[in-house]
C-alpha positions as CSV (number, residue, x, y, z in Angstrom):
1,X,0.0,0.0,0.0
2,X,1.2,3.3,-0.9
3,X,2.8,5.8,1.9
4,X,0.4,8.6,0.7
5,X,-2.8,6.1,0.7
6,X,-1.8,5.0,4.2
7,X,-1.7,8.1,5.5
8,X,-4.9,9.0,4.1
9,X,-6.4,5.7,5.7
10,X,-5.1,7.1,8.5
11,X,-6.0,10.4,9.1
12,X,-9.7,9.6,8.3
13,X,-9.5,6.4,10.9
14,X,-8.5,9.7,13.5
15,X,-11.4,12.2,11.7
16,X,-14.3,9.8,12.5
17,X,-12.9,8.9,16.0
18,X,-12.7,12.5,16.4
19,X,-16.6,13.0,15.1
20,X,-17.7,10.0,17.3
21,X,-15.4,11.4,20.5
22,X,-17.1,14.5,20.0
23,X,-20.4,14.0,20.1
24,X,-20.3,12.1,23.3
25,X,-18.8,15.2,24.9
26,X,-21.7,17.2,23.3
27,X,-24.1,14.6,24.2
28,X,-22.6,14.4,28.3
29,X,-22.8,18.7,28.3
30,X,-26.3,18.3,27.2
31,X,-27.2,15.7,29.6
32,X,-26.5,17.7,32.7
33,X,-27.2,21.4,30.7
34,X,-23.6,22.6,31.7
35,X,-22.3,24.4,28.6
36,X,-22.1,27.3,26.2
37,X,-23.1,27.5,22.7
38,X,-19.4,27.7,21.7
39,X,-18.8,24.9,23.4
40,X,-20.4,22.2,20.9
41,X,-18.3,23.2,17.6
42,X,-15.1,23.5,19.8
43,X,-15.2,20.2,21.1
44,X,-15.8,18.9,18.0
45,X,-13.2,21.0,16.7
46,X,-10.6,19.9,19.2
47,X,-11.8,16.0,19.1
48,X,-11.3,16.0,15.4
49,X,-7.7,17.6,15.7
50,X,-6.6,15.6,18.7
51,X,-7.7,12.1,16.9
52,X,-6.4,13.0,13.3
53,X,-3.0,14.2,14.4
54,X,-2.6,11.5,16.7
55,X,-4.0,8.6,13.9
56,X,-1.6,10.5,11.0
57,X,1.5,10.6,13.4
58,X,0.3,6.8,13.6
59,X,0.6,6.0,10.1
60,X,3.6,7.6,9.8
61,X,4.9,5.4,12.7
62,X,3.5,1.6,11.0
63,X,4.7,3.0,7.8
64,X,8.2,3.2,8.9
65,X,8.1,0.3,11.0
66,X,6.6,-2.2,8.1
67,X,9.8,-1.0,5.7
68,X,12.1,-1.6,8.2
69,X,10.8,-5.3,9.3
70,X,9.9,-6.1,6.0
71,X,6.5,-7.1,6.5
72,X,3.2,-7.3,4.1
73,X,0.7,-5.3,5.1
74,X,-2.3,-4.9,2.2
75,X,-4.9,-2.5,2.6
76,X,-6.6,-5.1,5.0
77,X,-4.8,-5.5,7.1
78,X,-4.3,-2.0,7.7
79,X,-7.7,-1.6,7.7
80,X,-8.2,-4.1,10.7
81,X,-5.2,-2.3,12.2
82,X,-6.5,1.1,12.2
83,X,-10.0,-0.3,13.0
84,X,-8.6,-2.0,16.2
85,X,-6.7,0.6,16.9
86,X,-9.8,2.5,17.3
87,X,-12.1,0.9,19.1
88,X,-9.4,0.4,21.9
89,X,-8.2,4.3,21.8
90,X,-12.4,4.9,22.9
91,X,-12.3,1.9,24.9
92,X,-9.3,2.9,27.1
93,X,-10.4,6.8,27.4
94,X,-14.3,5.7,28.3
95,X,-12.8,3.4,30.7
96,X,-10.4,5.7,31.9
97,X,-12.9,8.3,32.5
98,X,-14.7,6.2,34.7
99,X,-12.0,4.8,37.0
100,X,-10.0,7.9,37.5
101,X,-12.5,10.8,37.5
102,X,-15.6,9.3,38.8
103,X,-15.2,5.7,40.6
104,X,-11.5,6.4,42.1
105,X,-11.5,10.6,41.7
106,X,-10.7,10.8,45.6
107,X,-7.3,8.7,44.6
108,X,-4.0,10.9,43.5
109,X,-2.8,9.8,40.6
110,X,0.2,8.2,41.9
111,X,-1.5,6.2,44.6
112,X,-0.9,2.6,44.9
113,X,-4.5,1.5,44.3
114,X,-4.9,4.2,41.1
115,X,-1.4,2.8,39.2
116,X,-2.5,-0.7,39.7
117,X,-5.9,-0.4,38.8
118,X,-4.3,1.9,35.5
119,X,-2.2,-0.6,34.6
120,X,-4.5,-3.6,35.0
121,X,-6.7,-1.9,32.8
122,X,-3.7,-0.9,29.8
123,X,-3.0,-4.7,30.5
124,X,-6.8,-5.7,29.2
125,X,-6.7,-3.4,26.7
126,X,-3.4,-4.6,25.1
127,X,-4.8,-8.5,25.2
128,X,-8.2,-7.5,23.6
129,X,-6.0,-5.8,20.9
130,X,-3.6,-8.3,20.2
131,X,-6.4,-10.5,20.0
132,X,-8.2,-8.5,17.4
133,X,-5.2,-8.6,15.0
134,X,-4.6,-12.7,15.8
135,X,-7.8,-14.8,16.2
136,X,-10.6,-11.9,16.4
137,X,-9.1,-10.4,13.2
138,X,-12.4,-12.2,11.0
139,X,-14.7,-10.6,13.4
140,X,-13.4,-7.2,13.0
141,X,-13.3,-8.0,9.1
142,X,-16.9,-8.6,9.4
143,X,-17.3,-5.2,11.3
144,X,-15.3,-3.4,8.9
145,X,-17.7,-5.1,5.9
146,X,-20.9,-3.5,7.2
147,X,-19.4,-0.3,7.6
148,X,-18.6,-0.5,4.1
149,X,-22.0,-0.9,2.8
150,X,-22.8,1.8,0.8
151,X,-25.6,2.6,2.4
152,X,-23.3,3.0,5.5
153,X,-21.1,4.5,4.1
154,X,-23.2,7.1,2.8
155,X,-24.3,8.1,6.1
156,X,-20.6,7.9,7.7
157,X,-19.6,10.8,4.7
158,X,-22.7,12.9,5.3
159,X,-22.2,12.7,8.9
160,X,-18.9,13.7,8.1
161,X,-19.6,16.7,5.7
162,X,-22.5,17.8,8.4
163,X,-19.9,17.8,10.7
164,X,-17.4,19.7,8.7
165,X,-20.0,22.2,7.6
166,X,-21.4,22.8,11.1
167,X,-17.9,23.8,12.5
168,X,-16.9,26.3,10.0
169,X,-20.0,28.0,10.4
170,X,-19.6,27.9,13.9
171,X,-16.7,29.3,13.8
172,X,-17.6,32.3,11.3
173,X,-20.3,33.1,13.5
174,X,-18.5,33.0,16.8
175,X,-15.1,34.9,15.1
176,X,-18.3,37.7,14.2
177,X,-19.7,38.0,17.6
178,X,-16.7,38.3,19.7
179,X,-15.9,41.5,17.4
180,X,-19.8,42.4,17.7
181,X,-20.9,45.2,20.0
182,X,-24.3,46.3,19.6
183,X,-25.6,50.0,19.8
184,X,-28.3,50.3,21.8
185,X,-32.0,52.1,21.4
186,X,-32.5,55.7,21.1
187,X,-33.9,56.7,24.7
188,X,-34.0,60.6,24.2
189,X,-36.2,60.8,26.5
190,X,-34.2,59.8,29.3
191,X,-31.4,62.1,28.2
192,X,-31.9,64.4,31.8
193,X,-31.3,61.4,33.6
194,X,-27.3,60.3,34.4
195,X,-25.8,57.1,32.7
196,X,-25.0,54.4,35.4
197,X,-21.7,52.7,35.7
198,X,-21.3,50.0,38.3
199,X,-17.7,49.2,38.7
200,X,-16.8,46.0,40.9
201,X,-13.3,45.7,42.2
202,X,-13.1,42.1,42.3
203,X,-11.7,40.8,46.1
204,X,-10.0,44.0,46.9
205,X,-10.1,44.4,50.4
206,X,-11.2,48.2,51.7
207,X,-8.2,48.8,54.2
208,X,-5.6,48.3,51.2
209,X,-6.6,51.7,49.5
210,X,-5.1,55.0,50.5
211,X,-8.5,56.8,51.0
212,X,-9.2,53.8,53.9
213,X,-5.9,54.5,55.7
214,X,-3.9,51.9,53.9
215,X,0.1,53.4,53.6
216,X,1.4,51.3,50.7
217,X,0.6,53.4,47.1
218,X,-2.4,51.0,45.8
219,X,-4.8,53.3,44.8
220,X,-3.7,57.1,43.8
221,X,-6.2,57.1,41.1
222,X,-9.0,56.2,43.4
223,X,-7.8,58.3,46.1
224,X,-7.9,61.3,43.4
225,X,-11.5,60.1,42.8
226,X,-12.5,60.1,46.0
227,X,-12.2,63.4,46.6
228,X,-15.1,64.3,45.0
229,X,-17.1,61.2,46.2
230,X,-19.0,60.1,48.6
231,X,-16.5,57.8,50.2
232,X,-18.4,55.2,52.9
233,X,-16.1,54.2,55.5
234,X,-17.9,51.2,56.4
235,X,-19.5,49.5,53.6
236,X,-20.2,45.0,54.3
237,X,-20.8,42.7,51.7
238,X,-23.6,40.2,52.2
239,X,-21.2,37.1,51.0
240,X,-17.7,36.5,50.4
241,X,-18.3,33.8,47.2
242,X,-17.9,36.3,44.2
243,X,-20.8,34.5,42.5
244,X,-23.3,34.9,45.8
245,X,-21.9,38.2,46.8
246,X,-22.4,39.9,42.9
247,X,-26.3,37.9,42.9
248,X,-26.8,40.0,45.8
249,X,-25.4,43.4,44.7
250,X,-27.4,43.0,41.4
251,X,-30.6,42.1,43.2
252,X,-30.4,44.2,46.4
253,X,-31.3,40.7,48.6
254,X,-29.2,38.1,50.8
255,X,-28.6,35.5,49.3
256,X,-31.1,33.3,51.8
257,X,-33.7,35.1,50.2
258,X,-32.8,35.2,46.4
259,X,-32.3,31.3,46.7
260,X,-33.3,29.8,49.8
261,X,-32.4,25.8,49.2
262,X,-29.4,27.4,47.6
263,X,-29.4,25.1,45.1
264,X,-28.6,27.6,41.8
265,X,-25.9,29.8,42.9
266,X,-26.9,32.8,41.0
267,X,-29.4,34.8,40.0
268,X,-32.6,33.2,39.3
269,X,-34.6,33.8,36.4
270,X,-38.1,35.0,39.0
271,X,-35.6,37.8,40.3
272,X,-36.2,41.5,39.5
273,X,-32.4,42.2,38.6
274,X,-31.1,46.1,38.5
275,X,-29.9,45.7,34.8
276,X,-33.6,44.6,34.5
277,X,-35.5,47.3,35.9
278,X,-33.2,49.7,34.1
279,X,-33.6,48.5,30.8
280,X,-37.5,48.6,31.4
281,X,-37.2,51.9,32.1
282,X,-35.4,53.0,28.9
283,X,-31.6,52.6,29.7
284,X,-29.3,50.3,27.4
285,X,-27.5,47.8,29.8
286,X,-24.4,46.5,28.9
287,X,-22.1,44.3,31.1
288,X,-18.4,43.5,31.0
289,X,-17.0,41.0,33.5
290,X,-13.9,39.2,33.8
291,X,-14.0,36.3,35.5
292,X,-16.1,32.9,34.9
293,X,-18.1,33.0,38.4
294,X,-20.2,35.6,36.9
295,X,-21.4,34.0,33.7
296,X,-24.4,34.6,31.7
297,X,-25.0,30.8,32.6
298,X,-25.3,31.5,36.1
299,X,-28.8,34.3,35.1
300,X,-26.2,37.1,35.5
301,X,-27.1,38.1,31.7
302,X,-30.8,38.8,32.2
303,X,-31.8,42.1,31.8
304,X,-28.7,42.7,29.8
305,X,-28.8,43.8,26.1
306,X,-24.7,43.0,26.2
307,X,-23.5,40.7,28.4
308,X,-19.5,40.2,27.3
309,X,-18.5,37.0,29.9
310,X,-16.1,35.5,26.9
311,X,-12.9,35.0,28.7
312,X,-10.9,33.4,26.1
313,X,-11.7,32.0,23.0
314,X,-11.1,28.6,24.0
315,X,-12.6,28.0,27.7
316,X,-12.7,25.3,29.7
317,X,-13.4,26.6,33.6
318,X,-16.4,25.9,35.0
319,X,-17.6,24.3,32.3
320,X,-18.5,20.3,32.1
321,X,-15.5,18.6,30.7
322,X,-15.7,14.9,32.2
323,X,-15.4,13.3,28.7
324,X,-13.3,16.1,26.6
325,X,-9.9,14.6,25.4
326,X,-8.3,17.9,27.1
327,X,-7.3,16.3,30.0
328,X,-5.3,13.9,28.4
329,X,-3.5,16.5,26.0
330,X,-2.9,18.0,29.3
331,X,-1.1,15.3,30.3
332,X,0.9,14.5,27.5
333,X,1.3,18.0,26.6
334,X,2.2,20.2,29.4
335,X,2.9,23.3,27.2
336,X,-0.5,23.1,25.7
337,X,-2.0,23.3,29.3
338,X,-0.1,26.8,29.7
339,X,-1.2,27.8,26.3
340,X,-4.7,27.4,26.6
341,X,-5.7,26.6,29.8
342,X,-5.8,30.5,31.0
343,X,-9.4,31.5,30.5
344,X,-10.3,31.4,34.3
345,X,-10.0,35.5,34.4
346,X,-9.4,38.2,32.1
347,X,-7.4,41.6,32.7
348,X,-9.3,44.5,33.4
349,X,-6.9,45.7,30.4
350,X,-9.0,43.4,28.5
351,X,-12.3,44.3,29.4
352,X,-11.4,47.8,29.1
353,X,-10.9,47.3,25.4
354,X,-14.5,45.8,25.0
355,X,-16.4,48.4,27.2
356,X,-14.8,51.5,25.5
357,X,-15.1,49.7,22.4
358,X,-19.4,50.1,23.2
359,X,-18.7,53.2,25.2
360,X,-17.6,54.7,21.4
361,X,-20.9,53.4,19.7
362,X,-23.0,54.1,23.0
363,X,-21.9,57.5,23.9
364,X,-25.3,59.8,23.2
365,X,-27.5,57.4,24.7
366,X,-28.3,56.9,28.3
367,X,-27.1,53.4,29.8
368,X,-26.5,51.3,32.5
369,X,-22.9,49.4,32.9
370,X,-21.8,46.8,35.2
371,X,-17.7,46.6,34.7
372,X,-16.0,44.1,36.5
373,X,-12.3,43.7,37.2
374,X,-11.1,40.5,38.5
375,X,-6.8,41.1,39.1
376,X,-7.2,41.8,42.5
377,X,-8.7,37.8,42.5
378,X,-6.2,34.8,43.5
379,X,-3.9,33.8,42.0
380,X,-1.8,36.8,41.8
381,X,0.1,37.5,39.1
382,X,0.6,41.4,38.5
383,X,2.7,42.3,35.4
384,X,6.0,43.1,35.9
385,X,6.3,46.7,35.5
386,X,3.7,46.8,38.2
387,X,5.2,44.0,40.4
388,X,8.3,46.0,41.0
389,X,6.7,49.4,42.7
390,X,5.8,46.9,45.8
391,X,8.4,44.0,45.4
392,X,11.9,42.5,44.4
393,X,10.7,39.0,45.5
394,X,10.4,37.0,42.2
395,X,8.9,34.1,43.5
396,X,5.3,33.7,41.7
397,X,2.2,33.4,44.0
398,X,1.8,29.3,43.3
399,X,5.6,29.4,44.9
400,X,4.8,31.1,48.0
401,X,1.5,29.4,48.3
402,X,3.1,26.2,47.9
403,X,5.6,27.4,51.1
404,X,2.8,29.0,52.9
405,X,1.0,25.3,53.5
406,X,4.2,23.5,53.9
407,X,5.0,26.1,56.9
408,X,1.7,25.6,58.1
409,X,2.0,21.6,57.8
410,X,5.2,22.2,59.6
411,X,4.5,24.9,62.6
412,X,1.2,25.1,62.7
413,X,-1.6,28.2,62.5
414,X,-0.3,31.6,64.0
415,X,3.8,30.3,63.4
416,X,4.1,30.9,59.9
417,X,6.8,33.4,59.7
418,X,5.3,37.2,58.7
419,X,7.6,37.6,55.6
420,X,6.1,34.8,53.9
421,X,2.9,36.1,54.1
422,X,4.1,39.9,53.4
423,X,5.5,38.4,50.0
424,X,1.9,37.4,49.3
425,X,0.1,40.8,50.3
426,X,2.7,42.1,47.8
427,X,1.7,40.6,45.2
428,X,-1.9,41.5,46.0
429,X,-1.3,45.3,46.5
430,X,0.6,45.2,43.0
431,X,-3.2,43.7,41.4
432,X,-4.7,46.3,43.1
433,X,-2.5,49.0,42.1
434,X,-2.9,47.5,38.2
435,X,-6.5,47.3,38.8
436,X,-7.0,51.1,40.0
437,X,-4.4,52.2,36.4
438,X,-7.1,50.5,34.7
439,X,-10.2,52.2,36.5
440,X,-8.6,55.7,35.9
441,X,-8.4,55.0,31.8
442,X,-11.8,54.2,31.9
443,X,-12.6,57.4,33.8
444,X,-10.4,59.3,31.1
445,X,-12.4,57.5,28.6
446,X,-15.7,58.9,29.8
447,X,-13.9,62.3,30.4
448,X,-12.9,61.7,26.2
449,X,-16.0,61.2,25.0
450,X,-17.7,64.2,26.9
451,X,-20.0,61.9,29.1
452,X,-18.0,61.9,33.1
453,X,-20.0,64.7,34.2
454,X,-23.4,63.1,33.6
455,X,-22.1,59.8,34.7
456,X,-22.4,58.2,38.2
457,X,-19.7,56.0,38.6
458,X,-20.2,53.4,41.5
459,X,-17.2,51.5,42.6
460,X,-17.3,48.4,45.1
461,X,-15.7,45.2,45.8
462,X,-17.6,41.7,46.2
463,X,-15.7,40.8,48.9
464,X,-11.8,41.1,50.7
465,X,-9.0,39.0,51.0
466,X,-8.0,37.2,54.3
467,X,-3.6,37.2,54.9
468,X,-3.4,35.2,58.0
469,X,-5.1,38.0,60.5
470,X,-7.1,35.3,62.5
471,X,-4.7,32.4,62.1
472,X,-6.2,31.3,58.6
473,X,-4.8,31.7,55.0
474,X,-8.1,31.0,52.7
475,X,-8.2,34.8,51.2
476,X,-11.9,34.3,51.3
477,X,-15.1,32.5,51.4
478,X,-14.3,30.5,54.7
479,X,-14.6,33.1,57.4
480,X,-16.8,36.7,57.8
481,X,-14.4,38.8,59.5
482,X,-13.5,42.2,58.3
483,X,-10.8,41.4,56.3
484,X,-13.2,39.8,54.0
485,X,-16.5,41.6,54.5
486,X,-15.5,45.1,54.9
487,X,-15.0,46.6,51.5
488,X,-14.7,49.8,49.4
489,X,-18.1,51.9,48.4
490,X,-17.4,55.0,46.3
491,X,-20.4,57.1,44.8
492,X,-19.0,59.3,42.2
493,X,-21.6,62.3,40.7
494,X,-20.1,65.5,41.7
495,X,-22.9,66.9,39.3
496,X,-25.4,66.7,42.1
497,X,-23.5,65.4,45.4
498,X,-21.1,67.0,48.3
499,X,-18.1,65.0,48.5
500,X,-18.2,63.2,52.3
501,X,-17.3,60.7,54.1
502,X,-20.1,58.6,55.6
503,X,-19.4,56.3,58.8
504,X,-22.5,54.6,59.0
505,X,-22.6,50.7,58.7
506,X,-24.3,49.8,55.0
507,X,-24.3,46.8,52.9
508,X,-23.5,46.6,48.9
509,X,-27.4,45.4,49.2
510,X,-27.9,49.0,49.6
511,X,-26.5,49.6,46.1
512,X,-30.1,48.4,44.0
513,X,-32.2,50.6,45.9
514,X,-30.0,53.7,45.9
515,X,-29.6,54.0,42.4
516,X,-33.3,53.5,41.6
517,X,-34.1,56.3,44.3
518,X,-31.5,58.5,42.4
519,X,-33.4,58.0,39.2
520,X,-36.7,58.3,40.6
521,X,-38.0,54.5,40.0
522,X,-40.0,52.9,42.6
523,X,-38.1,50.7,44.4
524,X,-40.0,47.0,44.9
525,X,-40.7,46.1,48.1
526,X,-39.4,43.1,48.4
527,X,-35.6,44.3,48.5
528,X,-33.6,43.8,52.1
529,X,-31.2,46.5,50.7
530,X,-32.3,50.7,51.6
531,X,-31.2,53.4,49.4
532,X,-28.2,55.6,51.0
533,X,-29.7,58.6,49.4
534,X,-30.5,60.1,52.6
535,X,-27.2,59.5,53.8
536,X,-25.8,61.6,50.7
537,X,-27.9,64.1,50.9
538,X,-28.9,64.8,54.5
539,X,-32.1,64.5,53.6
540,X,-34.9,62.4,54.8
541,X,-34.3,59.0,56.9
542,X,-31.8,56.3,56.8
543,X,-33.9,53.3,57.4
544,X,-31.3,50.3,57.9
545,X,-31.5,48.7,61.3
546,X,-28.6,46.0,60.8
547,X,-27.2,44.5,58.0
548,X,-25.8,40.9,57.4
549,X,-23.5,38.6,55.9
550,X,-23.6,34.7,55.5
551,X,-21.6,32.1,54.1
552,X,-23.8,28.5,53.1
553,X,-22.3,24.9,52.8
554,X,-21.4,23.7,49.7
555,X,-23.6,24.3,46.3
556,X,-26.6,22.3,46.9
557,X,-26.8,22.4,50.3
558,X,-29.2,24.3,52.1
559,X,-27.6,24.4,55.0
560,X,-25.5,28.0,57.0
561,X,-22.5,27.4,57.6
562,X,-22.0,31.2,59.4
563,X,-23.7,34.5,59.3
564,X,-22.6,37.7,60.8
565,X,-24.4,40.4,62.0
566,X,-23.7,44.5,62.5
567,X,-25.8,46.1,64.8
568,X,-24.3,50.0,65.7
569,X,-20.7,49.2,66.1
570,X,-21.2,45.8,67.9
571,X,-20.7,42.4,65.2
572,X,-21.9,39.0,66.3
573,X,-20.3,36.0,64.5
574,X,-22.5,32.8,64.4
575,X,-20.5,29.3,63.4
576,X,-23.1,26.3,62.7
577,X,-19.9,24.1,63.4
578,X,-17.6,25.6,65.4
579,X,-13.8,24.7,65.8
580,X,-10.7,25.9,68.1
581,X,-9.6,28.3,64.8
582,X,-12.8,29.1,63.7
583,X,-15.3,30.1,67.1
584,X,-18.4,32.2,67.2
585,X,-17.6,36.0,68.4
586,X,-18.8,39.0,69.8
587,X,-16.8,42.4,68.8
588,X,-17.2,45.8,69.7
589,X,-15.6,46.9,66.0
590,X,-15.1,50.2,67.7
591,X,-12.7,49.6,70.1
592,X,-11.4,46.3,68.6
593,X,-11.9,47.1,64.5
594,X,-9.2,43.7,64.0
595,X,-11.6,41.8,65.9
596,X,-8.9,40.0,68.2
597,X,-11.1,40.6,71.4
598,X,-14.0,37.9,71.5
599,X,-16.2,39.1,73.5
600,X,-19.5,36.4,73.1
601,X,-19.3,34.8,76.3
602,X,-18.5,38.3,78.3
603,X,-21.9,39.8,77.2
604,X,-24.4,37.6,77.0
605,X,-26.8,40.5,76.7
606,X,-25.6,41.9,74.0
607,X,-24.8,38.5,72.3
608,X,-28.8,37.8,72.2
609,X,-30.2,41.7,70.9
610,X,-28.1,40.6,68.0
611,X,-29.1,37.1,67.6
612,X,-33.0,38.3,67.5
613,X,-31.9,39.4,64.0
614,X,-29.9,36.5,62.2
615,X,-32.9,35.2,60.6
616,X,-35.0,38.2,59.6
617,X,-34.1,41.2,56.6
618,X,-34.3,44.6,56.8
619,X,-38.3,44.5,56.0
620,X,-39.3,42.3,59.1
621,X,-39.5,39.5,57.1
622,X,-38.2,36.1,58.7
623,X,-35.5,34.4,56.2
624,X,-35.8,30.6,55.5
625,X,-33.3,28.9,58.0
């Protein structure tokens, strides 16, 4: 047989593996509705490439190996080879997939009872393949026969072409709508009302900005801002998962209330959203986010006429991947990992480029945005130029983490040694500090297209970042102390407010029903946020009582794992399941702001006026336990 027809043989053996690989990862995404419409052509696309390569790489392997030991191979034979070949390639990945990531996932891959379960299974595989090319070889003659019935055969080359013709199209489409940006309706009649931009600081902490007393140089562009803001001092966020905490800030609700069995982890699609309300009141929405924990899957996009969540063009996090061939490239391919794997976050560099790309078409008409910057998230990595205003440390942040839990394996909690940990805060500050360079050229971009002063800007943080402070190093979503709950609220409208500085306790629930009271829309009554107009203005009544925070169980569980509560400058902590590092607490935030003084067993008075409020909201409603 001739090289070239070999190779052929070959690379289509690999093409319909690929097809046939590919639909059962289309088929598995469907089956449990985890996916994005991308999603479907690009796992065919990657199936496809992964199988050919592989089976033409093959060919070229047999057909050196048959020249050099001199054997007759006819075109059936390699048709049986290839054939085999195959059937056990899908036989060992199925298989594979179901030891190691579903019957034995709890197992490293190095364990004793993994590698000998592995190899038993290679083992099979390689005496069902022998046997397929020795005694089997007439049954998978007759297999090869009826797939080359015509009528067969046929279907296998339309199934092909479909396939073909369905990913190129795909791929036109998708290559059109990641350059897409939309303008939005003609609202002139909204044109005395200000645009809205909603800016969230992902996981930056309030005490590591300048304008909340922090001394290292994080934020001089938000410091500048600031001074013609109204800057509150003391601003909680109702959860510390970005994914709950953002549900919240775009519903103005806990999170007990927008999903009480806390079974979706988002926004549902019964909630009233903000970019919802806005947009029925005339305002283009458009959203630009940058990490994947705020998807459009998650019922973040409703109300949204532009909802940009594309990371990278290739994505892969949080998205159902059980039976994609990635894993294995992975594995063979380390620098392919690298290359592609890096679509768990975006820059805000990045998502500046799409946002003024629709601030350009957008300009003259009246609109709601919800920017989101995510480099202040784990894992650090600020870029160099950045990097060296706050360190000469060149260790990466997987390096120090990597040290941090070794120490901790090796000392224990509250011996780690403060260096270590100031190499990590570092790192942070330099994400922050990028973050804030980024947040100023959008402000300059509003400034350039003539629309800052009849903009409110509105910039906020989902939640903090913990650095060892109470004896724990999970930078957040385990614990509700003020590291991780207290964080940055900046109005920005000098237009039509005083800049202050406002000490009262408020929640980034508040944020919903302030901006609809600036705009004049009724605010529904079912919110537990309050609208912080009066505390802007002096005018009228500030009607919060308390404000909460809570942190559930694992997704699916309906169970609390902690909720804290602020009642004048006294916080209660309440642990479900307490430990020796992680106890219920009492603090007086005004004479102990680091809460290091727990005080829940020295006033039990106290202790139970702020307990009467852990299960009801801010509207005398009782919350679902």
């Amino acid at each position: 047989m001739k090289v070239k027809d070999n190779i052929k043989l070959a690379a289509f053996a690999g093409l319909s593996v690929g097809i046939l690989h590919g639909l059962v990862d289309i088929t598995a995404r469907l089956s449990v509705w985890s996916f994005e419409w991308f999603e479907f052509y690009q796992a065919l696309l990657l199936s496809i490439t992964a199988f050919t390569v592989g089976f033409v790489i093959l060919g070229i392997i047999t057909q050196i190996a048959v020249k050099l030991l001199k054997l007759k191979f006819n075109k059936g034979a390699y048709l049986s080879f290839y054939f085999s070949i195959a059937i056990i390639v899908l036989a060992l990945f199925y298989v594979g997939v179901i030891v190691n990531r579903i019957l034995l996932v709890e197992y490293s891959i190095l364990s004793p009872i993994k590698l000998a379960v592995n190899i038993l299974i290679i083992t099979i595989m390689g005496l069902i393949f022998t046997l397929s090319l020795t005694k089997g070889r007439s049954l998978v003659n007759n297999f090869i026969s009826f797939f080359g019935r015509k009528k067969i055969r046929t279907v296998v080359n339309e199934l092909v072409f479909g396939v073909i013709i369905f990913i190129a199209v795909s791929l036109f489409l998708d290559i059109y709508l990641l350059n897409y940006m939309p303008i939005g309706k003609d609202n002139n009649q909204l044109m005395e009302q200000p645009n809205i931009v909603l800016v969230s600081l992902d996981a930056v902490r309030a005490d590591h900005l300048n304008i909340y007393g922090y001394e290292a140089n994080t934020s001089p562009n938000i410091d500048a801002l600031a001074q013609n803001s109204i800057v509150f001092e003391n601003a909680i966020t109702v959860n510390v998962w970005s994914l709950l905490s953002h549900a919240s800030m775009l519903t103005g609700k806990y999170v007990s209330n927008i999903d009480p069995e806390h079974t979706n982890q988002g926004i549902n699609p019964g909630e009233n959203s903000l970019s919802e309300i806005l947009r029925n009141n005339g305002y283009n929405t458009a959203a630009f986010v940058s990490i994947g924990w705020i998807k459009a899957k998650y019922g973040f996009g409703q109300g949204f006429d532009i909802y940009n969540d594309r990371m990278d063009f290739f994505e892969y996090v949080q998205t159902f991947d059980r039976f994609s061939i990635r894993e294995v490239i992975f594995a063979f391919f380390p620098p392919y990992k690298k290359f592609f794997d890096t679509d768990k976050e975006r820059t805000a560099e990045s998502t500046n480029k799409l946002a003024f790309k629709w601030l350009e078409k957008n300009k003259d008409k009246r609109f709601f945005m919800f920017l989101h910057y995510a480099d202040a998230h784990s894992l650090y990595a600020p870029i160099e130029k950045f990097r060296k205003l706050f360190t000469n440390d060149s260790r990466t942040h997987e390096e120090l983490q990597g040290e941090m839990e070794g120490a901790i394996k090796k000392v224990g909690y509250g011996q780690v040694d403060r260096n270590l940990v100031d190499s990590v805060i570092k790192l942070y500050d330099a994400e922050i500090y990028n973050a804030d360079f980024e947040l100023n050229r959008f402000i300059n971009k509003l400034e350039e297209l003539g629309i800052q002063d009849n903009t409110i800007v509105i910039i906020v943080a989902d939640h903090g970042e913990e650095f060892y402070e109470h004896g724990l190093f999970k930078k957040h979503g385990s614990t509700l102390y003020q590291a991780a709950v207290n964080v940055p609220l900046i109005i920005y409208y000098p237009k039509e407010f005083e800049p202050k500085r406002v000490s009262e306790t408020v929640g980034t629930i508040d944020i919903v029903p302030t901006i609809l009271d600036i705009l004049n829309i009724d605010i529904p009554e079912d919110l537990d946020g309050v609208s912080l107009l009066p505390l802007i203005t002096n005018e009228g009544q500030y009607k919060r009582e308390f404000i909460k925070s809570e942190i559930f169980e694992a997704p699916g569980t309906a169970s609390k794992e902690q909720t804290a509560v602020y009642y004048g400058t006294w916080k209660l902590i309440e642990v479900e399941e307490e430990s020796e590092a992680l106890p219920s607490g009492l603090y007086n935030l005004r004479t102990d702001p680091n809460e290091q003084k727990n005080m829940y067993d020295v006033f039990p008075n106290k202790r139970k006026e702020l307990q009467k409020f852990l299960y009801e909201n801010q509207n005398g409603r009782e919350d679902i336990k």
